[in-house]
C-alpha positions in Angstrom: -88.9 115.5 -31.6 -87.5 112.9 -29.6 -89.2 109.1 -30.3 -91.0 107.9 -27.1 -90.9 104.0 -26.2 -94.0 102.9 -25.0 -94.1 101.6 -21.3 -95.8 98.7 -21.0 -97.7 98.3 -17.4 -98.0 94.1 -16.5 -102.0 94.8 -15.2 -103.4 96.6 -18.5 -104.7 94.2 -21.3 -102.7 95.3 -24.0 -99.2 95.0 -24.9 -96.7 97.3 -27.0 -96.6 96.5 -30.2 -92.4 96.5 -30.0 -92.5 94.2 -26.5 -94.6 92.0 -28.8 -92.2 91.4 -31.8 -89.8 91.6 -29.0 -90.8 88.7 -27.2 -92.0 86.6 -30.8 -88.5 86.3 -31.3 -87.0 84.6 -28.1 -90.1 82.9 -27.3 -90.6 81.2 -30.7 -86.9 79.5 -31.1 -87.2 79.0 -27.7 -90.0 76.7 -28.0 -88.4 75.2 -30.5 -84.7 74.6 -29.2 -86.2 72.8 -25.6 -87.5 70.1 -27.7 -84.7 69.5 -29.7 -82.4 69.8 -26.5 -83.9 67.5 -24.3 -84.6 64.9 -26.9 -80.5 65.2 -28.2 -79.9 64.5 -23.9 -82.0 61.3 -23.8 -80.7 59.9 -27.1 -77.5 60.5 -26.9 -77.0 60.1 -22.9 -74.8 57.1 -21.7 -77.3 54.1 -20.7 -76.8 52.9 -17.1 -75.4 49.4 -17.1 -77.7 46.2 -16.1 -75.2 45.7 -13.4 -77.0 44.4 -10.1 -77.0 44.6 -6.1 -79.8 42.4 -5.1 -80.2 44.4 -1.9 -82.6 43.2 1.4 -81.7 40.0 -0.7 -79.4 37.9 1.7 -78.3 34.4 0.6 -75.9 31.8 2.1 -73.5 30.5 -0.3 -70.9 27.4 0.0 -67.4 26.9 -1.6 -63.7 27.5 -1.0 -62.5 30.0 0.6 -59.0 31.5 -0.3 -57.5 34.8 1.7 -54.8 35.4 -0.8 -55.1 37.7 -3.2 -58.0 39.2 -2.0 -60.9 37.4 0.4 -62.2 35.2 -2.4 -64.9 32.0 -1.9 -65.2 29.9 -4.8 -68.6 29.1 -5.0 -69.5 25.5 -5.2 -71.6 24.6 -8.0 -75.5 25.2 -7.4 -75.4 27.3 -5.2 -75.5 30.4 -7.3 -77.1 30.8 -10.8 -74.8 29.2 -13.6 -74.4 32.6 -15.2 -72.8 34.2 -12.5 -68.7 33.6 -11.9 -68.1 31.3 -9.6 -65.0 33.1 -8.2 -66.5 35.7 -5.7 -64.8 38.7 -4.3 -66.2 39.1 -0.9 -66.1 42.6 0.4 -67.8 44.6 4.1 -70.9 45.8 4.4 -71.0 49.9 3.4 -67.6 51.1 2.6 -65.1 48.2 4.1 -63.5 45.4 2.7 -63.6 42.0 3.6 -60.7 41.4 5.4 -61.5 42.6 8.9 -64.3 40.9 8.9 -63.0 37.5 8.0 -59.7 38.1 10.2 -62.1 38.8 13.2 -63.9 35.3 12.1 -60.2 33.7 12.2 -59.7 34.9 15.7 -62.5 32.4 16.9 -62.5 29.8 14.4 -59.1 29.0 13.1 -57.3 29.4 10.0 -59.6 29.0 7.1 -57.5 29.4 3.9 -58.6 27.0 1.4 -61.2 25.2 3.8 -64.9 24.8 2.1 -67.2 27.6 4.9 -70.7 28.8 3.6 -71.0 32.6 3.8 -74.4 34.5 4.1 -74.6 37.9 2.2 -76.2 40.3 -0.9 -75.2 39.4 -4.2 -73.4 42.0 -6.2 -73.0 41.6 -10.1 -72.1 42.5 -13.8 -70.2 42.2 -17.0 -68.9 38.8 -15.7 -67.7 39.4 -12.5 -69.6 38.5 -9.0 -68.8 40.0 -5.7 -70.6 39.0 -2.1 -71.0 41.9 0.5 -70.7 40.3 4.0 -74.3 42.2 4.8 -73.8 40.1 8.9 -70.4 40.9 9.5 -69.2 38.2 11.8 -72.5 36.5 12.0 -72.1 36.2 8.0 -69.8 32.8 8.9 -73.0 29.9 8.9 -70.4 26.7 8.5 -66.7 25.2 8.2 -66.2 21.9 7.1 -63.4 19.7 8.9 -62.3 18.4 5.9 -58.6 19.4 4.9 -57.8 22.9 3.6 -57.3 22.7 -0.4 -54.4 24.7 -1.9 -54.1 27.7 -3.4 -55.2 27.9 -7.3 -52.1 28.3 -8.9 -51.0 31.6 -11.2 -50.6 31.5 -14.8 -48.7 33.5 -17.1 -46.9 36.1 -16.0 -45.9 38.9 -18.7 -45.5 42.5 -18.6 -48.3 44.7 -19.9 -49.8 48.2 -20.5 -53.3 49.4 -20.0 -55.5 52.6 -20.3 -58.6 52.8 -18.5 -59.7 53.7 -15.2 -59.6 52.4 -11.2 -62.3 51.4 -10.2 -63.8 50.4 -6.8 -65.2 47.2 -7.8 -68.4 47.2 -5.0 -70.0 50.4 -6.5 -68.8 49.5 -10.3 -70.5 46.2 -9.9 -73.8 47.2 -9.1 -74.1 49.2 -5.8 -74.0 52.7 -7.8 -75.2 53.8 -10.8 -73.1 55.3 -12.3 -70.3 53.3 -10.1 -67.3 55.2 -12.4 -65.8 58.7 -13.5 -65.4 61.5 -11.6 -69.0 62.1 -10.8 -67.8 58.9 -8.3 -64.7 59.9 -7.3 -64.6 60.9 -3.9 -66.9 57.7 -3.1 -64.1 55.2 -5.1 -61.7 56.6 -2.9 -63.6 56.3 0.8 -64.2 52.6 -0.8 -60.9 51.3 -1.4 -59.4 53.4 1.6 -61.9 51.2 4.0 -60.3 48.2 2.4 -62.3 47.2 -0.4 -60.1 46.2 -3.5 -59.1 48.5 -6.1 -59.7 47.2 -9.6 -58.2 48.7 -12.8 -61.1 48.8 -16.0 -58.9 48.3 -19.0 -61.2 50.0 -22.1 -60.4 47.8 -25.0 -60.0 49.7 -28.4 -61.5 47.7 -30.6 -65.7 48.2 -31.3 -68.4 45.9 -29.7 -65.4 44.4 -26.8 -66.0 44.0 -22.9 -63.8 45.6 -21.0 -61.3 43.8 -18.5 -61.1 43.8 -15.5 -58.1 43.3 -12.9 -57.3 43.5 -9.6 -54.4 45.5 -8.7 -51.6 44.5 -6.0 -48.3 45.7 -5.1 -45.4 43.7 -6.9 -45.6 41.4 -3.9 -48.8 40.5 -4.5 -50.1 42.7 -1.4 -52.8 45.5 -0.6 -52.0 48.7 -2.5 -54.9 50.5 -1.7 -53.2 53.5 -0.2 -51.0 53.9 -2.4 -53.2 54.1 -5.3 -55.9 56.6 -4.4 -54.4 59.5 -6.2 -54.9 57.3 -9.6 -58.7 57.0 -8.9 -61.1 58.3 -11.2 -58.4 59.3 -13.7 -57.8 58.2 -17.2 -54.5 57.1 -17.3 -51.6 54.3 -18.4 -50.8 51.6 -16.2 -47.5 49.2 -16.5 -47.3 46.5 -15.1 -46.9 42.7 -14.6 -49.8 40.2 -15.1 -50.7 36.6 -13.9 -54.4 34.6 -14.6 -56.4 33.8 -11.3 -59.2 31.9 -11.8 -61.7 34.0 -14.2 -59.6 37.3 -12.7 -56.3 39.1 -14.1 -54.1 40.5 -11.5 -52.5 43.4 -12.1 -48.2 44.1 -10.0 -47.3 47.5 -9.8 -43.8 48.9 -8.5 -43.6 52.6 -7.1 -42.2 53.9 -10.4 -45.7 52.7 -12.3 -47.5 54.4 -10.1 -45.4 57.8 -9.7 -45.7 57.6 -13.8 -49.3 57.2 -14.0 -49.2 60.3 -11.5 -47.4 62.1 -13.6 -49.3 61.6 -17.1 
């Protein structure tokens, strides 16, 4: 006689015996493995930086302003914390640089290269590096001295060089995203530095318990390359270059070829 399986109805009070030792043994290492799992997650998940964006925070800051490489002010001392560089990239509010902004400033006030000005605007910051997002746009320009323009800082060592890491678009990295890397931020990297905001490359040093540097990345005439490195974004990949010290940044010169290489790894 053929073995009947008993049909368990959900409504009646009683289950089958087999749906019983049937659902024992999925339930039981179920409750179990969800404990386990989620706690392996939280441990072994990557901790967010303590990078900040001290946002509805605006503050005026003074120093030297410099247009070359990228829209830098050199903060004068005391006007932001000691702990913080001194050497700010300034960048647009959302996803722009800070070039249009300070050319449209130039239209009505002059040349300001190496003249001291005092910029209003929200603090970006982390791992030794300090950026200013022009929050005002044009009404972010509060003062120009009429003293004389200073000169450029000068350049310092250059040497070829080859890094791994990553580009980076410095305004997220820094503290306006978290996480502000990877490909989880990739398409938002690249709307960043194609609105002008600076690439920088994130060199991952191999040895245990070291920072990582940092360096903004130029053409080999020491121009914008944003364009042509959005297809590098996000990516793991080799970079070689040439290298000079600015101030507390390294600048990174790439021809065509290093970047058709890096494309190609």
């Amino acid at each position: 006689m053929k073995e009947q399986n008993d049909f368990y109805i959900g409504w009646k009070d009683d289950m089958p015996p087999d749906n019983k030792r049937f659902l024992k043994k999925i339930l039981i290492p179920l409750f179990i493995l969800i404990p386990v799992l989620l706690f392996a997650i939280v441990f072994f998940q990557k901790p967010f930086n303590n990078h900040q964006f001290e946002f509805g925070n605006i503050k005026t800051i003074s120093g030297i302003y410099y247009d070359m490489p990228v829209p830098m002010l050199i903060a004068d001392k005391g006007t932001i914390p000691d702990s913080l560089s001194h050497d700010i990239i300034l960048v647009g509010y959302g996803k722009f640089g800070a070039k249009g902004i300070m050319s449209e400033i130039e239209k009505e006030k002059g040349r300001l290269n190496g003249k001291k000005i005092s910029l209003s605007g929200t603090l970006i910051y982390g791992d030794g590096k300090t950026l200013l997002e022009l929050t005002e746009e044009k009404a972010s320009l509060k003062a120009v001295a009429n003293d004389r323009p200073r000169q450029n800082p000068t350049l310092s060592g250059l040497k070829d060089i080859s890094l791994y890491g990553e580009v980076i678009d410095p305004k997220c990295y820094f503290g306006v995203m978290k996480p502000g890397e990877g490909k989880t931020h990739k398409s938002c990297a690249i709307r960043c530095i194609s609105g002008g905001i600076p690439p920088v490359f994130k060199h991952k040093k191999k040895e245990a318990g070291k920072n990582a540097e940092y360096y903004l990345i130029l053409n080999r005439d020491g121009k914008a390359i944003n364009k042509e490195i959005l297809p590098l974004v996000a990516e793991q990949i080799t970079l070689k270059g040439k290298t000079h010290r600015f101030l507390s940044w390294n600048l990174l010169y790439l021809d065509t070829q290093a970047i058709k290489d890096a494309m190609a790894q």
